[in-house]
N, CA, C and O atoms as CSV, one atom per row, in Angstrom:
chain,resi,resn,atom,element,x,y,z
A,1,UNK,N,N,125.333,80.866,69.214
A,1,UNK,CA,C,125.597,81.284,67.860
A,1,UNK,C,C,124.869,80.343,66.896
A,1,UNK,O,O,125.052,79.128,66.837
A,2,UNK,N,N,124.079,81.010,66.199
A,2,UNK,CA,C,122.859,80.044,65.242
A,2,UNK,C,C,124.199,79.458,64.011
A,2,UNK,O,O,125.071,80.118,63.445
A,3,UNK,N,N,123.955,78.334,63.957
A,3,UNK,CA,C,124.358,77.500,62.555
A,3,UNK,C,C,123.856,76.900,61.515
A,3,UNK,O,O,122.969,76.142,61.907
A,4,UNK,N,N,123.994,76.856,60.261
A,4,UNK,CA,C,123.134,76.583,59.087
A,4,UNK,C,C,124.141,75.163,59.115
A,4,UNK,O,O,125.365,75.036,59.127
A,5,UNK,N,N,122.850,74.036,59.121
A,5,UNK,CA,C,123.240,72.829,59.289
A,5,UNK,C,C,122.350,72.183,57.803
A,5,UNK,O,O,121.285,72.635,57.383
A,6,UNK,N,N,123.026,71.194,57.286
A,6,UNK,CA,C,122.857,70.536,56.103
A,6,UNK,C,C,122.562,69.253,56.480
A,6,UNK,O,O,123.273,68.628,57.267
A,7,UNK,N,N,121.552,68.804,55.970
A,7,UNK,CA,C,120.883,67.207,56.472
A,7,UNK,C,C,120.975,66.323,55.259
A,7,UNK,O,O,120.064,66.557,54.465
A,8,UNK,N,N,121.744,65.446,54.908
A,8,UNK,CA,C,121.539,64.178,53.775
A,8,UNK,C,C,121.124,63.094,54.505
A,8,UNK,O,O,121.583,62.427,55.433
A,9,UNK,N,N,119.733,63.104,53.565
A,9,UNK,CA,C,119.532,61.161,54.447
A,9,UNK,C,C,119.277,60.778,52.854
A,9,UNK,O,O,118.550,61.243,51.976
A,10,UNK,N,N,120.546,59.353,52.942
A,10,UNK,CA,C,120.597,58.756,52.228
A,10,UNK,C,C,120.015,57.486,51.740
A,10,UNK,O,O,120.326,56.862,50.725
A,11,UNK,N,N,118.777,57.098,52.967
A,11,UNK,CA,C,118.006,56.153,53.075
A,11,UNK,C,C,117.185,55.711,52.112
A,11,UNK,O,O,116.458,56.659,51.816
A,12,UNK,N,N,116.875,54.609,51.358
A,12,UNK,CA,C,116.322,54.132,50.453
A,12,UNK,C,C,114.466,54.570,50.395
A,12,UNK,O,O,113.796,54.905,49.418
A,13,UNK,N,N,114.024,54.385,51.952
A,13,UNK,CA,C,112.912,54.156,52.817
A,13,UNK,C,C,112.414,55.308,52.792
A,13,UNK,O,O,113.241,56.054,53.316
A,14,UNK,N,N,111.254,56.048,52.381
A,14,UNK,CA,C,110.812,57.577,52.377
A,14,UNK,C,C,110.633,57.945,54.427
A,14,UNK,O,O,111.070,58.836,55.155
A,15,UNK,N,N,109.913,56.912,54.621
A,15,UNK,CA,C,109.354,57.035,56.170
A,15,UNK,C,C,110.209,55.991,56.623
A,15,UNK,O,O,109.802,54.873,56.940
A,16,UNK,N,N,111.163,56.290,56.647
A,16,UNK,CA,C,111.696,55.280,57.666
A,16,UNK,C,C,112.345,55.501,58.744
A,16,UNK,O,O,111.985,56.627,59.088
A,17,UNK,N,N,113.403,54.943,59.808
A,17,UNK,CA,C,113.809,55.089,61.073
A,17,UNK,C,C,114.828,56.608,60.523
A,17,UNK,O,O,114.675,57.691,61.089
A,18,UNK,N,N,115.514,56.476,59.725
A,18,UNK,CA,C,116.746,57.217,59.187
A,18,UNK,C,C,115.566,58.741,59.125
A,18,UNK,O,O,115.705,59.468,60.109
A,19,UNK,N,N,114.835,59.066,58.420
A,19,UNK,CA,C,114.086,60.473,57.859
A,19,UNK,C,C,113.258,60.656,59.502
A,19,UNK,O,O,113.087,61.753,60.033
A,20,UNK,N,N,112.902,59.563,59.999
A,20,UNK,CA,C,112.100,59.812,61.887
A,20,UNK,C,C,113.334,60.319,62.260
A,20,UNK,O,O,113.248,61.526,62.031
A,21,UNK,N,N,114.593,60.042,62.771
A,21,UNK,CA,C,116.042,60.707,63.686
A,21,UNK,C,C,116.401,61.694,62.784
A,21,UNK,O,O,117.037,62.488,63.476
A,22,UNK,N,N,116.361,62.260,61.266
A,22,UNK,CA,C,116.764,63.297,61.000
A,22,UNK,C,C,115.426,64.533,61.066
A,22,UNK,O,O,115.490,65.761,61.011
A,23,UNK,N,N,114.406,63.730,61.188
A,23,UNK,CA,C,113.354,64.907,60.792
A,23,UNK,C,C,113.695,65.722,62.433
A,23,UNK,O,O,113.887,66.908,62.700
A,24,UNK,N,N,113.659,64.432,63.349
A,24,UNK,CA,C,114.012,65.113,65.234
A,24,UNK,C,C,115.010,66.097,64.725
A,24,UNK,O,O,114.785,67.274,64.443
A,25,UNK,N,N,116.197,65.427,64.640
A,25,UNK,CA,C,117.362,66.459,64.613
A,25,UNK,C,C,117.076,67.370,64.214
A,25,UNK,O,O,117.653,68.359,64.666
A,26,UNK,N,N,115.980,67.573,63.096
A,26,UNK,CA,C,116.240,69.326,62.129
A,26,UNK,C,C,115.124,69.756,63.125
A,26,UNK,O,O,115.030,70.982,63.057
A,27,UNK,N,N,114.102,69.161,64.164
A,27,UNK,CA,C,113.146,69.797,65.097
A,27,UNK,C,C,114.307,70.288,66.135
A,27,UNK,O,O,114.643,71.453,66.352
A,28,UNK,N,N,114.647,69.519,66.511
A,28,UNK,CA,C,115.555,70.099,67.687
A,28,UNK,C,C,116.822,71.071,67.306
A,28,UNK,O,O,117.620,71.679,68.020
A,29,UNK,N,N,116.724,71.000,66.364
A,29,UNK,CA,C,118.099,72.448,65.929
A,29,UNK,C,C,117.317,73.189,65.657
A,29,UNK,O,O,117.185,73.953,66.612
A,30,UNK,N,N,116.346,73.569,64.472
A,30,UNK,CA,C,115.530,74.409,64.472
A,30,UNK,C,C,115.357,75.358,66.022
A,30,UNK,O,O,115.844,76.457,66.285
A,31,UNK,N,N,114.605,74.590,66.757
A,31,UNK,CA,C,113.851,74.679,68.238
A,31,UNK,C,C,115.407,75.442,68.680
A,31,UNK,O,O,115.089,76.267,69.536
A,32,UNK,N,N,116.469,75.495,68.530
A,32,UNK,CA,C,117.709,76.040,69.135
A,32,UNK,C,C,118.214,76.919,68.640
A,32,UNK,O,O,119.260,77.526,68.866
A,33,UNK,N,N,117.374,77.014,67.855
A,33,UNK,CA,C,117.455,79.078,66.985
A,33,UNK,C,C,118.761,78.223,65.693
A,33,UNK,O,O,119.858,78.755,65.864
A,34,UNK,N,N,118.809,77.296,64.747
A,34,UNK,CA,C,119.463,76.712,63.908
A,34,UNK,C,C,118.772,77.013,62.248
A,34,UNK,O,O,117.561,77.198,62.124
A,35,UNK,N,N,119.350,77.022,61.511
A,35,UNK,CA,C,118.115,76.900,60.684
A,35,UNK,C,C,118.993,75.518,59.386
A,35,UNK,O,O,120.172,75.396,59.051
A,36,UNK,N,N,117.608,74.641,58.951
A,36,UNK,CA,C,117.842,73.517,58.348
A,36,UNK,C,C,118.099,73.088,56.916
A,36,UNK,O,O,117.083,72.762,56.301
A,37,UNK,N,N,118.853,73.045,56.484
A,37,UNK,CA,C,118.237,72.164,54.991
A,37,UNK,C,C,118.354,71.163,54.481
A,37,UNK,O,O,119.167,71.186,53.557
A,38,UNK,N,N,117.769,69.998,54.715
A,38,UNK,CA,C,117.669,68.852,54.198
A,38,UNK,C,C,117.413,68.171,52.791
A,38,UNK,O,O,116.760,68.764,51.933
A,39,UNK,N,N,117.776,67.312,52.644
A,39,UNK,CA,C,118.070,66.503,51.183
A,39,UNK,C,C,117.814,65.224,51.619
A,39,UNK,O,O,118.309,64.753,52.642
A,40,UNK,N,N,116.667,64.339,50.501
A,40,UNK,CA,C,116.546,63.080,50.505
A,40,UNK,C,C,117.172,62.395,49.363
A,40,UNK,O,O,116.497,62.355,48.334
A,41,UNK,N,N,118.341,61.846,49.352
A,41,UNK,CA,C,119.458,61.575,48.511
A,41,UNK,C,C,118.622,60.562,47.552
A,41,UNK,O,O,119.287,60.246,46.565
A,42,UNK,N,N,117.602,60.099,47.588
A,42,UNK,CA,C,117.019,59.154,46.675
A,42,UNK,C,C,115.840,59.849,46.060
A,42,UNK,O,O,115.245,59.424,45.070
A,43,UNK,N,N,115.559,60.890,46.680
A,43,UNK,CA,C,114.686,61.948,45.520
A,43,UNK,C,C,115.518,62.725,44.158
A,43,UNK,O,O,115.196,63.604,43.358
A,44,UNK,N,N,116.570,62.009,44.348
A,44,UNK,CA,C,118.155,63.177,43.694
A,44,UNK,C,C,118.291,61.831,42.423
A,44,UNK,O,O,118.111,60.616,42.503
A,45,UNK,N,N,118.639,62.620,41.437
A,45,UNK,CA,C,118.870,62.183,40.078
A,45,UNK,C,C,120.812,62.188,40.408
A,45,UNK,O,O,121.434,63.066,39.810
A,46,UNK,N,N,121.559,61.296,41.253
A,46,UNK,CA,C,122.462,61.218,41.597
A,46,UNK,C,C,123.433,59.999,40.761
A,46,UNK,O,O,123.039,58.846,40.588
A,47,UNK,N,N,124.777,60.531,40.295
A,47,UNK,CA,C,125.297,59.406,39.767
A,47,UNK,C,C,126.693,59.185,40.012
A,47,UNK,O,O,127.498,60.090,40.234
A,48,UNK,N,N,126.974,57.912,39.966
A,48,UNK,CA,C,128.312,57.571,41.006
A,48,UNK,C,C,129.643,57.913,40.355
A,48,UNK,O,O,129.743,57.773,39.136
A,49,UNK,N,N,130.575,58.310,41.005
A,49,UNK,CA,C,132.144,58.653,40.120
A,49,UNK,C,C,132.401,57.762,39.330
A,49,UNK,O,O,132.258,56.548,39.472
A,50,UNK,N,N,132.818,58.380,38.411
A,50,UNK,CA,C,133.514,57.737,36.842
A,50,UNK,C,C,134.817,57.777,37.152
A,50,UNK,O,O,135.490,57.210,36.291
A,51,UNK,N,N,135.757,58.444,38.486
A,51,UNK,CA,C,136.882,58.226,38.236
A,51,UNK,C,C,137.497,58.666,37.045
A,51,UNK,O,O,137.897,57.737,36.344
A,52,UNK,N,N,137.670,59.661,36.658
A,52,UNK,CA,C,137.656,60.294,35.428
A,52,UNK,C,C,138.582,61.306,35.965
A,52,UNK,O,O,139.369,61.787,35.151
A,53,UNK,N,N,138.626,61.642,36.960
A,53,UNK,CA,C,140.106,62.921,37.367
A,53,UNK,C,C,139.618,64.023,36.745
A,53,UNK,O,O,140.492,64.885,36.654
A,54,UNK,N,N,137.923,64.549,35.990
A,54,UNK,CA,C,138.080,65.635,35.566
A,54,UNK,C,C,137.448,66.689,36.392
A,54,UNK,O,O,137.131,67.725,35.809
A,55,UNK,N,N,137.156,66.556,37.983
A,55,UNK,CA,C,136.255,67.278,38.174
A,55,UNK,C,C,137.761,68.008,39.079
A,55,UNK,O,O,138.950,67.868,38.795
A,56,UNK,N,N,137.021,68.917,40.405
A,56,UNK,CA,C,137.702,69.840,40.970
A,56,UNK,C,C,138.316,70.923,40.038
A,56,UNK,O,O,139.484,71.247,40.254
A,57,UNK,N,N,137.952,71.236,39.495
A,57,UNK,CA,C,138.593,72.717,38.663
A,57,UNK,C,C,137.426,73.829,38.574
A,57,UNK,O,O,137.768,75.001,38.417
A,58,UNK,N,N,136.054,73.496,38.670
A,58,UNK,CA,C,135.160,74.892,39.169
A,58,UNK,C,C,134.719,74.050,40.513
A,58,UNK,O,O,134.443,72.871,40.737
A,59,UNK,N,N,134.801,75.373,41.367
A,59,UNK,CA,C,134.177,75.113,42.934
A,59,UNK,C,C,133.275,75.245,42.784
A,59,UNK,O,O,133.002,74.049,42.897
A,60,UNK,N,N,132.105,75.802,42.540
A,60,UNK,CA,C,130.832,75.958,42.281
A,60,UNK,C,C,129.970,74.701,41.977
A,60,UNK,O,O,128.840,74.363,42.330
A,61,UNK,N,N,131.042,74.063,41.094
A,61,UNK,CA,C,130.280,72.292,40.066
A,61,UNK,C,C,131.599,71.691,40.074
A,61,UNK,O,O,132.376,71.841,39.132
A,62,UNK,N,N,131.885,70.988,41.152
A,62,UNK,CA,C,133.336,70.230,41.093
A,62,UNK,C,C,133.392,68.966,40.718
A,62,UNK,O,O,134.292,68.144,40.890
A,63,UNK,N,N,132.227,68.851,40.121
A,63,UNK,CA,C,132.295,66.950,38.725
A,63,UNK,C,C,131.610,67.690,37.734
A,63,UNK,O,O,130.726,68.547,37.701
A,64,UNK,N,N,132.415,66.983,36.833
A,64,UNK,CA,C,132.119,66.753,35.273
A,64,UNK,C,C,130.600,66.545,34.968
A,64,UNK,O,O,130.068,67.289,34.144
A,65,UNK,N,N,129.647,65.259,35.791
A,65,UNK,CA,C,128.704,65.152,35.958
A,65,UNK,C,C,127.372,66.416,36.392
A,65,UNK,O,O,127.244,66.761,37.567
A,66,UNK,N,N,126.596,66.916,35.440
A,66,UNK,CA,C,125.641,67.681,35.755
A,66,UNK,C,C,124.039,66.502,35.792
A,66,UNK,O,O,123.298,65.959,34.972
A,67,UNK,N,N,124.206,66.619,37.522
A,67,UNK,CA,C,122.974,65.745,38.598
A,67,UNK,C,C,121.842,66.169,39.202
A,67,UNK,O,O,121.232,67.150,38.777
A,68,UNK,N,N,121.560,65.676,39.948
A,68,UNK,CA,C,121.413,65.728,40.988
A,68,UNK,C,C,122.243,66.587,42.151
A,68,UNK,O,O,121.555,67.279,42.901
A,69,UNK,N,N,123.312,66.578,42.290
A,69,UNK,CA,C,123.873,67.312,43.143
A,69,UNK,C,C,124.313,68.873,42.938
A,69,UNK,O,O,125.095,69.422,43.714
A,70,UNK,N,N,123.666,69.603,41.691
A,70,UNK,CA,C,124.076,70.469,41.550
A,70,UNK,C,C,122.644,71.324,42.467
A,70,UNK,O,O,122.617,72.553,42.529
A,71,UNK,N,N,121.799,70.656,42.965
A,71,UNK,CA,C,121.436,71.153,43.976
A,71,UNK,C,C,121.496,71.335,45.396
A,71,UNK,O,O,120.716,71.977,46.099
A,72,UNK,N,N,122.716,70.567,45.797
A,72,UNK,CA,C,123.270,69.730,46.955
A,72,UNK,C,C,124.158,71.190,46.933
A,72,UNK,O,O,123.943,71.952,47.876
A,73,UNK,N,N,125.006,71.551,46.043
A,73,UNK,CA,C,126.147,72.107,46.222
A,73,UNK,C,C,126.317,73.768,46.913
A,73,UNK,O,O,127.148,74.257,47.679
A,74,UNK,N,N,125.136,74.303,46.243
A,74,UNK,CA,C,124.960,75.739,47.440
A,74,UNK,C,C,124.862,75.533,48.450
A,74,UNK,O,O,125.651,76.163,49.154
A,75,UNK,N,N,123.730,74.410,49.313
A,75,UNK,CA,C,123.814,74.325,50.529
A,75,UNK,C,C,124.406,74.224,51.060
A,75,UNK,O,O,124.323,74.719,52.184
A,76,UNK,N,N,125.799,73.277,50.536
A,76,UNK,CA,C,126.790,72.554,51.106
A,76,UNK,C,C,127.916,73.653,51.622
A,76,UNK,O,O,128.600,73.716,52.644
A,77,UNK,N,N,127.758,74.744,50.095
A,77,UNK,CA,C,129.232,75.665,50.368
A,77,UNK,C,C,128.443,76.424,51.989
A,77,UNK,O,O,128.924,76.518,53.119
A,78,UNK,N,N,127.314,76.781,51.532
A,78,UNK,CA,C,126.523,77.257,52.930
A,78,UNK,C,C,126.638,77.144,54.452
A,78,UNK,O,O,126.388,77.788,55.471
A,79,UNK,N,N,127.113,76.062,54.081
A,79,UNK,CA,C,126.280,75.219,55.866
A,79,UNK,C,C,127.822,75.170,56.383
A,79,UNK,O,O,128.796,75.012,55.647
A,80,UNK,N,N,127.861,75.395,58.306
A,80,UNK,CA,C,128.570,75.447,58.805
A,80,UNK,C,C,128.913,73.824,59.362
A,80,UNK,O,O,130.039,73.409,59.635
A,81,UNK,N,N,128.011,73.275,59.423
A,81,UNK,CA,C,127.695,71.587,59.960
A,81,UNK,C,C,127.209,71.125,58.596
A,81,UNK,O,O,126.849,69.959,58.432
């Protein structure tokens, strides 16, 4: 049964050990009838909780904060892994 798998590498390093073991992983799921979508968390205009208690009230955009992650968030509702 094919699964839509979601990849965050959060690695500072564009080429580094972390993006070499995820790029395998999305070859070898791919290669297993999977299909991929990956995110390099430091290409992302990302910003850290304010602790602010205002988010969770739309599922769609569940922080207050409009980021970086409002491209993160379709995939995410998406992906089975």
């Amino acid at each position: 049964m094919s699964k839509k798998i979601l990849i965050l590498n959060g690695s500072p390093r564009k080429n580094g050990n972390t993006a070499a073991l995820a790029g395998a992983f999305a070859d070898g799921a791919r290669e297993a009838g999977h299909t991929t979508t990956s995110f390099a968390l430091r290409e992302l205009d990302i910003h850290p909780c304010l602790g602010c208690f205002g988010g969770g009230k739309d599922p769609h955009s569940p922080c207050v904060q409009k980021d970086g992650m409002e491209r993160i968030y379709p995939a995410y509702r998406e992906a089975d892994i």
